[in-house]
N, C-alpha and C positions, 0 to 999 in steps of 0.2 A: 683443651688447649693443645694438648700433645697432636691429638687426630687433626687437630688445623695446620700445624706445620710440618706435618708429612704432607697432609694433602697440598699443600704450596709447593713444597720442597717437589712435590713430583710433577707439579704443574709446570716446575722456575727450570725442571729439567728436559721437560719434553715439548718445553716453549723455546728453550736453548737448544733442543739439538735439532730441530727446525731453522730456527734463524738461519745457525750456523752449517746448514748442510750435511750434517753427523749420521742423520738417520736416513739415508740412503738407500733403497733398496730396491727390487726389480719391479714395485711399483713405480720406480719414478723414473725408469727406463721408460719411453714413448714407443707407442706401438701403431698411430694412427697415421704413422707418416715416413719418414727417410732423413739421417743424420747425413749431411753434404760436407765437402770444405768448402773453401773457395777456390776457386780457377791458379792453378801454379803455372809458371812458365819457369823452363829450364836456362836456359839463355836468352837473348835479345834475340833471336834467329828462329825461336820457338815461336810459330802465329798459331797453332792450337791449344798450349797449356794441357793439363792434366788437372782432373775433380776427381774426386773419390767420394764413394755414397756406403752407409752403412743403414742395412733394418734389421731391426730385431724383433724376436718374438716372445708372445708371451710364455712360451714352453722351453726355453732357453735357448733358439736356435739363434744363429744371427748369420745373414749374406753381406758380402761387399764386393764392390766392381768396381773399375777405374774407367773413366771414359776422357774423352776431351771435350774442352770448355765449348765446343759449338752448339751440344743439343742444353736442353733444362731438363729441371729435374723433373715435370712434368710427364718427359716425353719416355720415361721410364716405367711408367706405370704398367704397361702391358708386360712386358718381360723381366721387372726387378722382384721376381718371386722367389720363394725357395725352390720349388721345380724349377725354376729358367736355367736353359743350358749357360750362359754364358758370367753364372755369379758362381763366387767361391762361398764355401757353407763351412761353418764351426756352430760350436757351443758356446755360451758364455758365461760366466760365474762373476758376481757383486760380492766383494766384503765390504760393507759399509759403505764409502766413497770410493772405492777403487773398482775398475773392471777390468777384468783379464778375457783374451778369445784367441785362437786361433782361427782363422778361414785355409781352406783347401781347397782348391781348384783345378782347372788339367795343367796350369803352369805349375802349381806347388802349393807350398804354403807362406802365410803372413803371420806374426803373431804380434799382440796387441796388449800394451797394457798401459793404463791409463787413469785418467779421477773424472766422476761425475761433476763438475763443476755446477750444474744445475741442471732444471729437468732439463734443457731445451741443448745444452755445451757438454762433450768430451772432449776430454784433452787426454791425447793417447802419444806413446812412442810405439813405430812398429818397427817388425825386423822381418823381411824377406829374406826365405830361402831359396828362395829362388836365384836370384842375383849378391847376395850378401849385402846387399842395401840394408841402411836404417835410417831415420827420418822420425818427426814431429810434428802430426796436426792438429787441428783443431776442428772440430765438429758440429756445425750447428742443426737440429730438427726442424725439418718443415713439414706442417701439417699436412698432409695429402689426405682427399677423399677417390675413390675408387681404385686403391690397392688390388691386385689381385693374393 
């Protein structure tokens, strides 16, 4: 009797931290694709907007880049790698639901920190050093095949 409700109890617990997104971890980071926002605009006077794309790796590295809303995220494949000159590169570390990163680039640095809302959504706050900017987005993964 006793061995049936442990064995529940760790069932009723690892069933709950599923549900609830608790057990989190660099498994459920996505690696076969590119976390994107959506298209910003600055003003009414802004006709290109600003995307931001993030990938990560499975050995903790992570790049991000800022481009404007005219290309997809497609058309990134060739150059969104960790070699490509034009991405900034950090590390990143998961405690549970939370991720933390810095990227570095020839402009500076961004740093990132955030909740893994599911495998596919972050929701990060970053802060450039660059410009003293800070800001909130939201991230969604799209599956991409032929990554470099």
């Amino acid at each position: 009797m006793t061995k049936n409700i442990l064995i529940l109890t760790i069932t009723c617990l690892a069933t709950f931290g599923f549900v609830t997104g608790q057990s989190i971890n660099k498994e459920t980071i996505l690696f076969d694709g590119i976390y994107e926002t959506t298209c910003e605009f600055e003003d009414k006077d802004d006709d290109e907007g600003s995307q931001y794309y993030l990938r990560f790796y499975p050995d903790g590295k992570v790049i991000s880049v800022g481009t404007d809303c005219e290309g997809t995220a497609d058309e990134l494949k060739d150059w969104f790698h960790y070699d490509g000159e034009q991405v900034s590169k950090g590390i990143y570390k998961i405690k549970g639901n939370k991720i933390s990163f810095s990227t570095t680039g020839k402009a500076g640095t961004v740093s990132y920190h955030g909740q893994l809302i599911m495998d596919n959504v972050i929701k990060a706050k970053w802060k450039s050093f660059i410009n003293g900017e800070k800001g909130r987005q939201e991230y969604r993964f799209i599956k991409m095949t032929g990554l470099k």
